[in-house]
Structures are given as C-alpha cells and as structure tokens.
C-alpha positions as CSV (number, residue, x, y, z in Angstrom):
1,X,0.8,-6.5,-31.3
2,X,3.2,-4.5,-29.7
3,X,7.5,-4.4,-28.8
4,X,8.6,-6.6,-25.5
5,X,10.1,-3.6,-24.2
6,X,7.6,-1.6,-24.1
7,X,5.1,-0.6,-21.6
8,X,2.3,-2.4,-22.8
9,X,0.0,-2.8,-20.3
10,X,-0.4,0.8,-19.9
11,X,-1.1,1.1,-23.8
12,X,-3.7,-1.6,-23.0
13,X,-5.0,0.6,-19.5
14,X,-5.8,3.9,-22.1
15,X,-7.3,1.6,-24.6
16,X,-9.6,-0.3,-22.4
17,X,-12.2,2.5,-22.4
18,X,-12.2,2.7,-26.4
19,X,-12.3,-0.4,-27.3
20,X,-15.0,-3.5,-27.6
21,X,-13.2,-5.7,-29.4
22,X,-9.3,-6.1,-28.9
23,X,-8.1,-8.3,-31.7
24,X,-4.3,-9.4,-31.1
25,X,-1.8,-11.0,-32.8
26,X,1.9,-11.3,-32.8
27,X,4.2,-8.5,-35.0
28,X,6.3,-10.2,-37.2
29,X,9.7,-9.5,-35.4
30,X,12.2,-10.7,-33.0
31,X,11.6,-8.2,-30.0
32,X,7.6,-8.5,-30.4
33,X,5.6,-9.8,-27.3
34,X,3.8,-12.9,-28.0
35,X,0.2,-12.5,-28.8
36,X,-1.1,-14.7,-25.6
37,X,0.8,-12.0,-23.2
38,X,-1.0,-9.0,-24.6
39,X,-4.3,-11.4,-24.8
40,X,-3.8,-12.4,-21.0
41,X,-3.0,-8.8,-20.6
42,X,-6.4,-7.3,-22.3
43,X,-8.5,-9.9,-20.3
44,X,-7.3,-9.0,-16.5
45,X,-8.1,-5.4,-17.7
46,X,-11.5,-6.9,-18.6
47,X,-11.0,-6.1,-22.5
48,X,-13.5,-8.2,-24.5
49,X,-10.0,-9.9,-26.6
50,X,-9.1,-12.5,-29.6
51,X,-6.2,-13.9,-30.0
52,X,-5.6,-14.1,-33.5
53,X,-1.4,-15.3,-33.0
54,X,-0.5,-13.1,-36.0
55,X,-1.0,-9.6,-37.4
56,X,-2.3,-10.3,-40.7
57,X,-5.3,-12.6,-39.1
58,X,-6.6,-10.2,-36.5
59,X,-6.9,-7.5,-39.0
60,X,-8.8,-9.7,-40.8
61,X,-10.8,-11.0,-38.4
62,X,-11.2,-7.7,-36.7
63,X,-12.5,-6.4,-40.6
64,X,-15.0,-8.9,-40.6
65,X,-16.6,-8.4,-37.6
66,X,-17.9,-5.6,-39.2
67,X,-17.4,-3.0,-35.9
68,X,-14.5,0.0,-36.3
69,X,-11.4,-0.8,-36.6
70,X,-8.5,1.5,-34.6
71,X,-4.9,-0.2,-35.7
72,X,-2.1,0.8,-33.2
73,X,1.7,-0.1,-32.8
74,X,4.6,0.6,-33.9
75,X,5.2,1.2,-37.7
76,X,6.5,-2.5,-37.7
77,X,2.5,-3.6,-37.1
78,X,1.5,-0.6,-39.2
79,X,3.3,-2.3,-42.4
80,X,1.7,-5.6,-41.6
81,X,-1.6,-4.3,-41.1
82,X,-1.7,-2.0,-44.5
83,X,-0.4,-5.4,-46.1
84,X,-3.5,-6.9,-44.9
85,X,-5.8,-4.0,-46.0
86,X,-4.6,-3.7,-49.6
87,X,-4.4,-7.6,-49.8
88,X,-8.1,-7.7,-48.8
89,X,-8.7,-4.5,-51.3
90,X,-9.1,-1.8,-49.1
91,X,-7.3,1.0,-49.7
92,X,-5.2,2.7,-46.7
C-alpha cells in the first residue's frame, strides 16, 4: 500500500529488482491509493504482483507463501502490518 500523493511508481521502479513477489493491498486510510493502481503499477514494471485489496490479507498471504517478506510504507501500513504479524503470532 502506499499514500495517493506520493511518488509511487518510483518506490515500485527501486523495488522491482528486489522483489519476486509484490503482494498489495490497500492501507486503511482516506488518502491511500487503491490497491489495483499499485497492482497495475507493479505489473507494467513487470513485477510478479497480487492483489490482495487490503493490508492485513497480503501480509498474510505474502507469510504463507513461505519466501521473505520486506514490509514497506508509511507507518500507517507499518501498524496494519505488525497487527497482522502478532495476530498470526509472530512477534515483530
């Protein structure tokens, strides 16, 4: 997930080297860019990319898949994602 108002698809550019997997989902707040933007986004950069719609389900779908997990945003995606961790039981 990450803000509208930021530049996302250059976050996306220096990610695209790191990454297999890019698992997005929608922050849970008013200015957040819709998870099928950042999906869309990920895929004309040729990221490999699931959109999960929210936060809390591409953590957990990104924890399943059983590869490393880098979380990144904004301390509002941050919160959601350590939600997600310690609901699952894994401590962050």
């Amino acid at each position: 997930g990450v803000m509208e108002d930021k530049n996302y698809r250059e976050m996306l550019s220096i990610l695209a080297p790191i990454c297999n997997t890019m698992f997005v989902g929608t922050a849970n707040n008013p200015r957040a860019l819709p998870s099928q933007a950042i999906y869309d986004i990920a895929r004309s950069l040729n990221i490999n990319s699931i959109d999960a719609i929210r936060i809390h389900d591409a953590v957990v779908i990104a924890v399943q898949s059983n590869q490393p997990v880098l979380i990144v945003g904004s301390f509002y995606i941050a919160e959601e994602a350590a939600d997600t961790l310690l609901n699952m039981g894994i401590v962050v």
